[in-house]
C-alpha positions as CSV (number, residue, x, y, z in Angstrom):
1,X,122.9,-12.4,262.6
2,X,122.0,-10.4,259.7
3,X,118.9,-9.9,258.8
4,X,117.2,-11.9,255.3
5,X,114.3,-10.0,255.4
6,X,115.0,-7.9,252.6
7,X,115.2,-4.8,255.9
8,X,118.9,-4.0,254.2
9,X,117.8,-3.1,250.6
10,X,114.1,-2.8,250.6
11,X,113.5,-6.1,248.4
12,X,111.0,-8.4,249.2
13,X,111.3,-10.9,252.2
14,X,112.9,-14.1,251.3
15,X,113.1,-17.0,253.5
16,X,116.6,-17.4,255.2
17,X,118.9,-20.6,253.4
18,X,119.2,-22.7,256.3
19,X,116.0,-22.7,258.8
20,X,113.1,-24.9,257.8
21,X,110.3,-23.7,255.7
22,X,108.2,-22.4,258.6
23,X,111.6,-20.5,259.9
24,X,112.5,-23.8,262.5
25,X,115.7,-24.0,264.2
26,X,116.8,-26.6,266.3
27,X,117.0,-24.8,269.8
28,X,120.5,-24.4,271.2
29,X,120.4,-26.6,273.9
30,X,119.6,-29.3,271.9
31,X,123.1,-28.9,270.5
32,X,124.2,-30.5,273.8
33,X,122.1,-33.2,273.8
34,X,123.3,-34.6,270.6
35,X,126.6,-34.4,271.8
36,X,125.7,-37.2,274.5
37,X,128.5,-40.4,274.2
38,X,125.6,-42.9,274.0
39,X,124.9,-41.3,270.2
40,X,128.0,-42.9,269.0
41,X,126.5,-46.0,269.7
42,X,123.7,-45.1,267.4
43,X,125.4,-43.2,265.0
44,X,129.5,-43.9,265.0
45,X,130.8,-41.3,263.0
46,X,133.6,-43.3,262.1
47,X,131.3,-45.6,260.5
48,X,129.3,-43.2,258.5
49,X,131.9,-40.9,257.9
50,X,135.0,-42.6,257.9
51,X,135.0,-44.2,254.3
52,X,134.7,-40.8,252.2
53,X,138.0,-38.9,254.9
54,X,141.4,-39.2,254.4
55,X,144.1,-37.1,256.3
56,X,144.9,-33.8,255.1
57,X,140.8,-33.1,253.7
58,X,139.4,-29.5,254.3
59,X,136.3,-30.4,254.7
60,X,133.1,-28.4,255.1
61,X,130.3,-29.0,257.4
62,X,127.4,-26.9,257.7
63,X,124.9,-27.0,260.6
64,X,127.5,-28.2,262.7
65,X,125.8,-27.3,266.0
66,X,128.5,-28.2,268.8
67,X,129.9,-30.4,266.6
68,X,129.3,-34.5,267.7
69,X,130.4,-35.2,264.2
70,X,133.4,-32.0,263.5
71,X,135.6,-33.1,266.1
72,X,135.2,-36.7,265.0
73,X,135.8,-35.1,261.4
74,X,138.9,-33.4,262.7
75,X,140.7,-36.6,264.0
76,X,140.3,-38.4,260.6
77,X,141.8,-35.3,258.2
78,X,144.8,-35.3,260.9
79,X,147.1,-32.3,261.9
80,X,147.3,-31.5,257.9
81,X,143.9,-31.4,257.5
82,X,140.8,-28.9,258.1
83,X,136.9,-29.1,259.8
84,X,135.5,-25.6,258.4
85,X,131.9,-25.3,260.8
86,X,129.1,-22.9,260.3
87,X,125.8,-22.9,261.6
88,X,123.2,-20.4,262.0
89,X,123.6,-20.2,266.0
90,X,126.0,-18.4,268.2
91,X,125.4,-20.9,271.2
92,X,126.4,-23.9,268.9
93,X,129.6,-22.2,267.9
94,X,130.3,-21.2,271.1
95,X,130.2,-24.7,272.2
96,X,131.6,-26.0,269.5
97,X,135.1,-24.4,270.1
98,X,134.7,-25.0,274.0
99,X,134.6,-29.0,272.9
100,X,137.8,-28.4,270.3
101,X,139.6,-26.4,272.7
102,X,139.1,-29.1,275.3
103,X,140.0,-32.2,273.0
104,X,142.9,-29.9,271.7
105,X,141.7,-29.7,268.1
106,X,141.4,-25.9,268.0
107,X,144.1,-25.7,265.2
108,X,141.7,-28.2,263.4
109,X,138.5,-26.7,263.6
110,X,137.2,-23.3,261.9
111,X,134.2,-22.4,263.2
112,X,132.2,-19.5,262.4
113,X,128.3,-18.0,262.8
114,X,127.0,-17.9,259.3
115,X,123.8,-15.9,258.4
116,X,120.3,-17.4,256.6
117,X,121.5,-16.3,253.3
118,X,125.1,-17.0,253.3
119,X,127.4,-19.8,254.5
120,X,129.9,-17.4,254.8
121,X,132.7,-19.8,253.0
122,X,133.3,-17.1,249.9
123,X,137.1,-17.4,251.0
124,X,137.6,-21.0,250.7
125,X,135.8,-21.3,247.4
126,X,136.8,-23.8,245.2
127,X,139.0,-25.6,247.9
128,X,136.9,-28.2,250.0
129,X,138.2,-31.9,249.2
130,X,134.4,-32.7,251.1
131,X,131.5,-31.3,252.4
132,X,129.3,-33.1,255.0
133,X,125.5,-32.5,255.1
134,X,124.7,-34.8,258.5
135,X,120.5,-34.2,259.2
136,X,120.2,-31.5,258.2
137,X,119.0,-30.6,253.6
138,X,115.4,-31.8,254.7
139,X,115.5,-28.4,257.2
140,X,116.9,-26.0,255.0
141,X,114.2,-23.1,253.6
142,X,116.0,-23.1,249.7
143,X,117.8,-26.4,249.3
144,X,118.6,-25.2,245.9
145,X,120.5,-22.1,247.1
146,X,122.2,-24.4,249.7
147,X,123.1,-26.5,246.8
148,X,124.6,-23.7,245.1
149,X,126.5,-22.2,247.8
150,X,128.2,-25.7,248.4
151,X,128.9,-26.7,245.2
152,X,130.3,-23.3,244.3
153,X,133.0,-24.3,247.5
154,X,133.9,-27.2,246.5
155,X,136.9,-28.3,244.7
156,X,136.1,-29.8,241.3
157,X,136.4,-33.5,242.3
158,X,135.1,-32.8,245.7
159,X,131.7,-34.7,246.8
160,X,128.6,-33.6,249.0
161,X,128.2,-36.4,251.6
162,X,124.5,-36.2,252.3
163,X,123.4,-37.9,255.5
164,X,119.3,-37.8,256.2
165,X,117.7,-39.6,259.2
166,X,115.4,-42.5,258.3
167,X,111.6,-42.8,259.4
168,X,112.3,-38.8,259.6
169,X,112.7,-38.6,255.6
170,X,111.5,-40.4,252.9
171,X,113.2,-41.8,250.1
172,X,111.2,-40.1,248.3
173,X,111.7,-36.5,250.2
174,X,115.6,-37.3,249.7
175,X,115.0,-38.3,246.0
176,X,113.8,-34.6,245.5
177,X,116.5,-33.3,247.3
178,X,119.0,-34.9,244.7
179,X,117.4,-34.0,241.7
180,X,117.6,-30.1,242.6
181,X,121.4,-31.3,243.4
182,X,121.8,-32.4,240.0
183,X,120.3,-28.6,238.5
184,X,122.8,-27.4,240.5
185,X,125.8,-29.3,238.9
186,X,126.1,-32.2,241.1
187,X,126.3,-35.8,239.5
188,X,125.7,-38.9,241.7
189,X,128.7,-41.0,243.0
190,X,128.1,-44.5,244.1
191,X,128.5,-45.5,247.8
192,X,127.5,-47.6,250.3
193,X,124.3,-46.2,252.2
194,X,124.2,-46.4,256.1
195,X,122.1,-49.1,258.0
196,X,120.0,-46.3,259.7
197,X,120.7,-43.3,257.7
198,X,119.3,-42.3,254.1
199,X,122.7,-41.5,252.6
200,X,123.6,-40.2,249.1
201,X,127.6,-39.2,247.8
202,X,127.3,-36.5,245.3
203,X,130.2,-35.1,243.1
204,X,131.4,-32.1,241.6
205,X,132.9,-33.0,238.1
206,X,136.2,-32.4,237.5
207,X,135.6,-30.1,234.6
208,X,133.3,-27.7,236.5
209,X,134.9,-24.4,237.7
């Protein structure tokens, strides 16, 4: 990973873009854990997904960790479509492409280590139909650089599907969160909220570049 400590050009230390404010990241091995079948009883991405996918998206999801929601993701765009998968972790990449290569989705599913500054996504800029932000804003360190770097890859037209866990987040915490989306560009798109999630569909406007 490279370093966000300002070690590379001397400037001050700045907080990396997608571990919590006190530097948290979810432990590796976690990453298998989510991945257990009995989640999809709790949390079927189909259900909370589903709606906003169509065949043939490229879709964006950052924090992927080993994926319980990309490969789901990669079924719905279809064999036209695209899962592009980042996350802060080598380990949850790593086992993210074991689980695509296994389910035969490889061709599917882009997945890449990013760094706490950058996404890494400067190549597909402008080009994401959807990008998927599944329990994971309320941990990122600059939510308005996150913001930035997501809207910038969208496709004007595309939409920021933000999931948050309830009784984890507030209302209130995930209000905040959508204001700083709304500096950044985004404009609010109605849709249906999850039973057990906090949920919020956010837009890029057609006009924006």
């Amino acid at each position: 990973m490279i370093p966000d400590d300002g070690s590379l050009t001397g400037a001050a230390p700045r907080r990396p873009l997608l571990a919590g404010p006190e530097g948290h990241v979810c432990p590796w091995w976690i990453g298998a854990l989510l991945c257990c079948p009995v989640r999809k009883l709790v949390e079927p991405p189909g259900r909370l997904l589903g709606p906003h996918v169509r065949p043939g998206m490229t879709v964006l999801e950052p924090g992927c960790g080993m994926g319980f929601f990309s490969l789901p993701l990669a079924r719905m765009v279809g064999p036209q479509g695209k899962v592009v998968c980042v996350d802060l972790q080598p380990k949850m990449i790593e086992g993210l492409r074991r689980r695509a290569r296994r389910a035969g989705l490889s061709d599917r599913v882009e997945a890449s280590v990013c760094t706490g500054a950058d996404l890494g996504v400067e190549r597909h800029a402008g080009r994401f139909d959807l990008a998927v932000a599944v329990h994971m804003l309320h941990e990122v360190a600059r939510p308005e650089a996150f913001l930035a770097q997501v809207f910038a890859a969208l496709r004007p037209g595309g939409s920021l599907l933000v999931l948050e866990p309830r009784g984890h987040v507030s209302r209130e915490a995930l209000e905040a969160s959508l204001a700083l989306a709304e500096t950044t560009g985004f404009v609010a798109s109605p849709g249906r909220a999850a039973r057990r999630e906090l949920s919020a569909l956010l837009r890029k406007p057609e006009e924006a570049s």
